[in-house]
N, C-alpha and C positions, 0 to 999 in steps of 0.2 A: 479689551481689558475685562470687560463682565463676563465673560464666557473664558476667559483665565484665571478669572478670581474664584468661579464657581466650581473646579475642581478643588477636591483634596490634593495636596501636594506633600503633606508632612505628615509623620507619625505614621499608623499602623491605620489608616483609615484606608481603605477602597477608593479607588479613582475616583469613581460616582456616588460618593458618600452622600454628600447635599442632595443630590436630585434622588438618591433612595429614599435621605429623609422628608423632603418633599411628601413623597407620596403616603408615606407613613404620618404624615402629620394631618388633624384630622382641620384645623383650621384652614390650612391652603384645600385641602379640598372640597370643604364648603366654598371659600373664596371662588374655585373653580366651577363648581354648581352654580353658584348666583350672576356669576359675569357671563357663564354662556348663555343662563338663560336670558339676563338681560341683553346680550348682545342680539340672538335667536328672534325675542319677540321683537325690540325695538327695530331690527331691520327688517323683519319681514311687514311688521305693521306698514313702516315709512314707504316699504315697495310698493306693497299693494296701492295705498290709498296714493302716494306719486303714480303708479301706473294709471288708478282710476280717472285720476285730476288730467292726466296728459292727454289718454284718449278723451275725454269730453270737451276739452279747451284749447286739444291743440291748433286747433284753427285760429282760435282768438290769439295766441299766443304768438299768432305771427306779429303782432303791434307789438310794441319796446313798452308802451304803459304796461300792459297788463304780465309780459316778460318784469317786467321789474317788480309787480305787485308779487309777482308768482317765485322770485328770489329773493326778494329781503331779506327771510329770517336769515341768509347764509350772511348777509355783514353784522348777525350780531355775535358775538363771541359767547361761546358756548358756555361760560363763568355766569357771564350775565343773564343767559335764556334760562338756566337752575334756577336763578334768581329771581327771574321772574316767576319764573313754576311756585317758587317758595311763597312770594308774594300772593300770589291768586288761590293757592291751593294746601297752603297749611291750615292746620284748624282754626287761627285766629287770621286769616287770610281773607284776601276781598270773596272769594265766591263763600264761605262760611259767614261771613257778614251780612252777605245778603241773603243765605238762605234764613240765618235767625230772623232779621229784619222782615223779611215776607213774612214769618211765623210758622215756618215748619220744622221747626228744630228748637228746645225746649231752654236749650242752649248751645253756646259753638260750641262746647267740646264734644258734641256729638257727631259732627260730622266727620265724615269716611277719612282716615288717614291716609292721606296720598304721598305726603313725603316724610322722612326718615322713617319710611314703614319698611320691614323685612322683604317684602315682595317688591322693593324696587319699583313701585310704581311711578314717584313722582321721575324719578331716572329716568324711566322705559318712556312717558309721556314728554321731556326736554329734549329726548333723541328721538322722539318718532316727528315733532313740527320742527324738529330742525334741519332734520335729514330729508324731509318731503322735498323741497326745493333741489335738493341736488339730485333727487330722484329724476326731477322733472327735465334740471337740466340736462342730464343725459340720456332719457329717453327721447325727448324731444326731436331733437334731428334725426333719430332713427323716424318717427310719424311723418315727418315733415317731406323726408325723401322716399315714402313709401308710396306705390303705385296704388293709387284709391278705387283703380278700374277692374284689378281684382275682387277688391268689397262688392261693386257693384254686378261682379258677374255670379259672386257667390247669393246674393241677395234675390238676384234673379231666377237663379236654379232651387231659392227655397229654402236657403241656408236662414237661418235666427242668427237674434245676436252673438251666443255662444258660440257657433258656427261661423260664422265673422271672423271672429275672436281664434279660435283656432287653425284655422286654414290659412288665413290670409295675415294677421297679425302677430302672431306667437311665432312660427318661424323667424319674423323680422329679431322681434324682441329679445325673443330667448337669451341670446349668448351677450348678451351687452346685460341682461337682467340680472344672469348669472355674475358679471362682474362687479356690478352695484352690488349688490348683495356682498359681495367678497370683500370692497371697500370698505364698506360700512359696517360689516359684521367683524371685520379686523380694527377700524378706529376703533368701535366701541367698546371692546375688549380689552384695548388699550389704554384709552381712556381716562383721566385722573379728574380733573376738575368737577364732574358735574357729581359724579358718586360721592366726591371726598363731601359737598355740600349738602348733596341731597340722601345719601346714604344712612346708614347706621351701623353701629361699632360692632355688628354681629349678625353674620358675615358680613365682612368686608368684601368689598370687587378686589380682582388680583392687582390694579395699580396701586389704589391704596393701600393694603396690604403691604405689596413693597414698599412704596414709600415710610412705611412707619419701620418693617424690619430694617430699609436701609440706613434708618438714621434714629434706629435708638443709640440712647447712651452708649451700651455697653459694645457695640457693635457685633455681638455673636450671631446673631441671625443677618449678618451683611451676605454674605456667603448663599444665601438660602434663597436672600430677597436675587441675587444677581441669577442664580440658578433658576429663580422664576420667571421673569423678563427673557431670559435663553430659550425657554421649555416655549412660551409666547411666540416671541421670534420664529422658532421654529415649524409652529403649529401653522403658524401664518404663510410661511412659505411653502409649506407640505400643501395645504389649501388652496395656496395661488397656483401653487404647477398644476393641480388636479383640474381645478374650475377652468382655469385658460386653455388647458390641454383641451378639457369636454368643449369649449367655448369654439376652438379652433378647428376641430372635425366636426361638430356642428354648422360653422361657417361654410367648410370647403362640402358639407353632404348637400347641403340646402342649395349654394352654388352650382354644384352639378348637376339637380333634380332642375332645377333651371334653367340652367344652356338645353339639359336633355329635350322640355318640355319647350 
């Protein structure tokens, strides 16, 4: 139905009226700058530092405590992790409280704006400790099932850690990396709740954005808002065929350098 409402159908307008004026409009394309790049840092942060956390712990992680310590944040609902963000990290927020209190700050309104700031940071920080757990649990079983008697033959022949790291663990990671990343670089994108709280009214991320075009009063920009959720959708699956395609000849080349060796 959004991808039928978002064509012109009547009058003298062009098939692809909306999504020409999409692109012409200079609001959605800020909206578009600021969600990719929130999307870009917030997942690549949460990768790296879930990859880091998984190689250094994934042995402890074979216990259910420290597996459960290491997935919490995923049962709290992402409304309320803003919320906490808001809490600790607005200017009149617990960490600004205690930094006046220590005495380094002459008063709170001095400290660093982290949420409703234009660079999305308090956003980029509720998606980067929310998204680490699910980093971990997906890499995890990939560490878990991986042959540790390569590390020690690369270790042997002289190899460092980086060396480690690429030889023997990067092939494993690679294509399951790639698809985290894809996951989560498409939630975020998508995304409404934590920008709508922690964002601000200029630029908007693309969900909010629509959300407000789909339900003004007058409903003239419904049309606009549906054509943006389409353009999304489709970007998203453009993505997923490319990553999963690289993902899946990946798999079968590593596979074969394998059986060969």
């Amino acid at each position: 139905m959004a991808a039928s409402d978002s064509f012109a159908t009547e009058g003298n307008q062009p098939f692809f009226h909306f999504y020409l004026e999409l692109w012409r409009n200079d609001t959605f394309l800020s909206a578009l700058r600021v969600s990719v790049w929130v999307a870009f840092i917030s997942t690549t942060m949460a990768l790296i530092i879930g990859l880091f956390l998984t190689r250094a712990m994934f042995r402890l992680f074979k216990r259910d405590d420290w597996k459960f310590i290491a997935w919490f944040p995923m049962l709290i609902p992402h409304f309320v992790a803003a919320y906490i963000c808001f809490l600790l990290f607005a200017p009149s927020g617990w960490f600004s409280s205690v930094v006046f209190q220590i005495g380094w700050l002459e008063t709170m309104s001095q400290f660093p704006v982290f949420v409703n700031d234009p660079m999305y940071l308090g956003v980029i920080l509720t998606y980067v400790w929310k998204e680490i757990p699910f980093v971990i649990l997906m890499l995890l079983p990939v560490y878990q099932e991986m042959d540790l008697r390569y590390e020690d033959v690369s270790k042997t022949l002289g190899g460092n850690r980086w060396t480690v790291f690429k030889t023997v663990e990067l092939p494993w990671i690679w294509p399951i990396s790639l698809e985290v990343f894809l996951i989560l670089f498409v939630f975020v994108l998508g995304a409404f709740e934590v920008p709508a709280l922690l964002g601000v009214t200029f630029p908007k991320m693309i969900p909010v954005l629509a959300y407000d075009w789909f339900y003004q009063a007058g409903w003239v920009n419904r049309p606009l808002a549906q054509a943006m959720m389409v353009i999304l959708s489709l970007l998203a699956i453009v993505a997923a065929a490319l990553i999963l395609t690289f993902s899946q000849r990946w798999r079968y080349k590593w596979a074969s350098r394998r059986d060969d060796s």
